[in-house]
N, C-alpha and C positions, 0 to 999 in steps of 0.2 A: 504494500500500500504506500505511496507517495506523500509525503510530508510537506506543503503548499505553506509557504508564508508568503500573506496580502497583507502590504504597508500601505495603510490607506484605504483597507476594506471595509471600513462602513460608508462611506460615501458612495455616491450616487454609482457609478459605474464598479465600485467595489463590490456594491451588496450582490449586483447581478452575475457577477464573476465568479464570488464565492457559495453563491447559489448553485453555480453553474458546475465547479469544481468538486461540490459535495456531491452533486447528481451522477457524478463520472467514478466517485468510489474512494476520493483522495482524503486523507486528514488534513484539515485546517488550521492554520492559526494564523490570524487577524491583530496584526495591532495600530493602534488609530488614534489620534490622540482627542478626538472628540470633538475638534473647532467647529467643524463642517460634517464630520459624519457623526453618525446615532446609533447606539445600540440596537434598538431597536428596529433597526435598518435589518438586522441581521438575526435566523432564525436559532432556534435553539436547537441542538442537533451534538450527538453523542462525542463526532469525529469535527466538530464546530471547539475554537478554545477564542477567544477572545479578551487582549488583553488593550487597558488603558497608556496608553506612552507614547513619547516622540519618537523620532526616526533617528534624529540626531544623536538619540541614546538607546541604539537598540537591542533591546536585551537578548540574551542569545536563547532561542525558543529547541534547542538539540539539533541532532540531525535533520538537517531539510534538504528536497531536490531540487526545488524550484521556489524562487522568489519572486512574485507581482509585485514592482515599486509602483505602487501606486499615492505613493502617501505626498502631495502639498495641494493647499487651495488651490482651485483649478478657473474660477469664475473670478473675473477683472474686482467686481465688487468686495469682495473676499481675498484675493490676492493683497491689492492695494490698501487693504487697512491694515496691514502688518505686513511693509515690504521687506524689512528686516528679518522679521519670520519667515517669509517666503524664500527669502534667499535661501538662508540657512537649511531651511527643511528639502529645498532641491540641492542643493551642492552639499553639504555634512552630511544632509541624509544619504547620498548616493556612495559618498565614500562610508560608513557605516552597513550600507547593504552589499557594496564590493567587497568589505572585509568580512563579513559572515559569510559569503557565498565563496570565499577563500578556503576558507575556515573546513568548510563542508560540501567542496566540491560543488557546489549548486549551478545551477543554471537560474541566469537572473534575464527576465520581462521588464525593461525598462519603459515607464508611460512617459514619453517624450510627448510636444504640443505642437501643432501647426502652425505655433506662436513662434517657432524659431524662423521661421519666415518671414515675421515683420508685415511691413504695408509692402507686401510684393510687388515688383515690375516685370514678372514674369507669371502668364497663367496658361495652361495649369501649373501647379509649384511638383516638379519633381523632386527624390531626393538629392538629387545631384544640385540642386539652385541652394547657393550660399546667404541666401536672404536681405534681407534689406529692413535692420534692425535701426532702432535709435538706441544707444544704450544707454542714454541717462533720463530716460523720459518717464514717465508714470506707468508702465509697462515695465517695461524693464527688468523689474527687479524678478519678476514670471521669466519673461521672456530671454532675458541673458543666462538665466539662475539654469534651466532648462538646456541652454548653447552650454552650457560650461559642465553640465552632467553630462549630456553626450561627449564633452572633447574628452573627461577624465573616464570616460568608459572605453573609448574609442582606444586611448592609449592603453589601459589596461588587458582590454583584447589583444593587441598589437604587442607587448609588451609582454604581457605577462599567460596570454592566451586565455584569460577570463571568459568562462561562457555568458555571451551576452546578445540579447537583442535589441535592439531599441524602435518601439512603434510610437510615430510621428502622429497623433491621435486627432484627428480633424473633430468639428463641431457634435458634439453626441449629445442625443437628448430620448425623452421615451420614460415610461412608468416608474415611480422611485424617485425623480429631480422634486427638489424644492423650492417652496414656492416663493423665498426667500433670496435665490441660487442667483439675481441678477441676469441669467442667461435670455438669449432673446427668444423664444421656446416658450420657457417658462413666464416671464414677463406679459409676453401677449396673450397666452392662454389665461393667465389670471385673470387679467385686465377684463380679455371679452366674457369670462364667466361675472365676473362682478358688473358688467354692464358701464365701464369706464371705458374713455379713449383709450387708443394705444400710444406709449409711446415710442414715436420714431426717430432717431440719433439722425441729425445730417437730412440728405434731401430721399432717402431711403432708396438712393440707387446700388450702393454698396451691396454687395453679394455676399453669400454665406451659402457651404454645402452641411447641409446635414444629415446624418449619419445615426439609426435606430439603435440603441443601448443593445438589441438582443443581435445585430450584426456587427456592433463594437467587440460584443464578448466572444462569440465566434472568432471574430479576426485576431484576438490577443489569444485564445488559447490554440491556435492555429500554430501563430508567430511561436509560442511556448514549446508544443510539441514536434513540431517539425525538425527532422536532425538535420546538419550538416552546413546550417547557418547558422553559426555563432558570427557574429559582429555583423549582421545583418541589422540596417535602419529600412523599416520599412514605413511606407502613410499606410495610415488607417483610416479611411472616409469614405464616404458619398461622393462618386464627382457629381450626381446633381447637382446643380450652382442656381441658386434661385434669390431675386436681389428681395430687400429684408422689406419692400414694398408690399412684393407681390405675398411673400410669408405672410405679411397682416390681415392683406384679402384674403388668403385663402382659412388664417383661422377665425377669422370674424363670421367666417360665412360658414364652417364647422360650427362654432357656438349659436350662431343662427341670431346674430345680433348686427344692425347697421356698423359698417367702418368708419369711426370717428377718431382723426389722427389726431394727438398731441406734440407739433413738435417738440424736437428741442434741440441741442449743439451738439455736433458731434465731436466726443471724446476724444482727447489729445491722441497721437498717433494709432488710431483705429483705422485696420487693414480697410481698404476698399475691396480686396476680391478676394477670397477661400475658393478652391476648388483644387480635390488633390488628383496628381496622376496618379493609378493605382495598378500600374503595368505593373511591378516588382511584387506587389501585396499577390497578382493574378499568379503571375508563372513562379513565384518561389513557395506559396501556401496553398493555393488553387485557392481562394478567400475573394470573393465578391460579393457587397451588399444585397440581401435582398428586399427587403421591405421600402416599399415607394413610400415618399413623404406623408402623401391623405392616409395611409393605411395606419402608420406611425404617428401620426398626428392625434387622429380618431381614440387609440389608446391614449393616448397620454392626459389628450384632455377628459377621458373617462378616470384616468387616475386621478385628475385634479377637482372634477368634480366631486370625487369621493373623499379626497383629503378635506377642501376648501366645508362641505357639508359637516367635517368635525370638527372647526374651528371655530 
């Protein structure tokens, strides 16, 4: 039986993971330090162990085969109120998970962001594109923290032959985000259940692909078991590209409520375009999306009227 540590697994894309990973026969152990994810994300379950703590300091759980670094705020909203923490928790955390996966022989799932791309001047963003970052900017501190985990892994692959992946994680969204999460997903489906405008950043031509939670978890446990690619960086996304206009129309008119925009400014260096190549994710994992957006969507805002009804 396989000993699975998820850093980061009560959060939104963790709980689905280690949902995922329990259903396949494996033991788990979860540690999370609570900011953004909830216990109660995560079910009770014999081969389930879940423990409270940082990444920064991470306590050694025995023998493990496999590591999900999953563990730093992932939403701008969340990142940006503790840039400092966010540093730290992508770069100390990742050296912390290199040296347990040392330690223990393990194979380490790195959740890298399509944040390392910056406000791109190339689309679609393959991984081969060196990106077009600001690195002192309100971002940043995600966004570099993230460039600087992948170079210290890249070396240590290189270097030391650490087994490691790293998945480049485009925009995910689907049953389990919060309603709190800042995400534009989440934001607009709140908004149209509560019968508020939406709002829209900028003149809402800016693009964004998104990517269903239950084809994210597919694509990471793909990346995880597949042999023969250690120091593979793959994207993990939807190339649907759909600009965050048309996103409004289409969940206004799921919630069955008139589109009424709120502008507002748009956010100091927020990408104009997402959309990932996802050639390398096809021929090295055979991993492509299936679930179309109305399909994904239709869930999600089913999960949010059920949440939003017990608050």
């Amino acid at each position: 039986m396989k000993h699975v540590l998820v850093t980061g697994g009560a959060g939104f894309i963790g709980r689905h993971l280690v949902k995922a990973l329990l259903n396949r026969g494996a033991r788990v152990t979860v540690l999370d330090d609570m900011s953004t994810g909830h216990r109660e994300n995560l079910p009770s379950h014999p081969r389930l162990t879940v423990t409270e703590g940082c990444v920064t300091r991470l306590p050694d759980p025995g023998p493990v085969d496999m590591i999900y670094n999953l563990a730093c705020r992932a939403s701008p909203r969340h990142y940006q109120a503790d840039p400092i923490g966010t540093w730290r928790a992508s770069v100390h955390g990742v050296e912390q998970v290199a040296s347990l996966a040392r330690r223990h022989s393990a194979r380490i799932v790195h959740s890298s962001t399509s944040e390392v791309y910056g406000d791109p001047e190339v689309t679609p963003q393959t991984e081969a594109y060196v990106g077009h970052v600001n690195p002192v900017g309100p971002r940043a501190c995600y966004d570099e923290s993230k460039r600087a985990a992948e170079t210290l892994l890249a070396d240590l692959y290189r270097i030391e032959g650490l087994q490691v992946r790293i998945a480049r994680i485009f925009n995910t969204y689907g049953p389990g985000m919060a309603a709190d999460d800042g995400r534009v997903v989440s934001n607009f489906v709140v908004q149209a259940l509560k019968g508020v405008p939406l709002t829209i950043y900028g003149d809402g031509r800016q693009t964004r692909s998104f990517c269903h939670v239950r084809d994210m978890v597919a694509g990471l446990l793909a990346l995880g078991e597949t042999e023969g690619i250690d120091g593979a960086i793959v994207n993990i996304g939807n190339p649907g590209e759909f600009t965050i206009a048309a996103l409004a129309a289409k969940i206004a008119a799921l919630a069955g409520v008139p589109l009424e925009i709120a502008p507002a400014p748009l956010p100091a260096d927020d990408p104009r375009q997402r959309r990932p190549d996802i050639t390398r994710a096809r021929a090295l994992l055979g991993w492509e999306p299936k679930v179309e957006l109305d399909e994904g969507l239709a869930d999600t805002m089913a999960h949010f009227r059920e949440l939003l009804a017990l608050t």
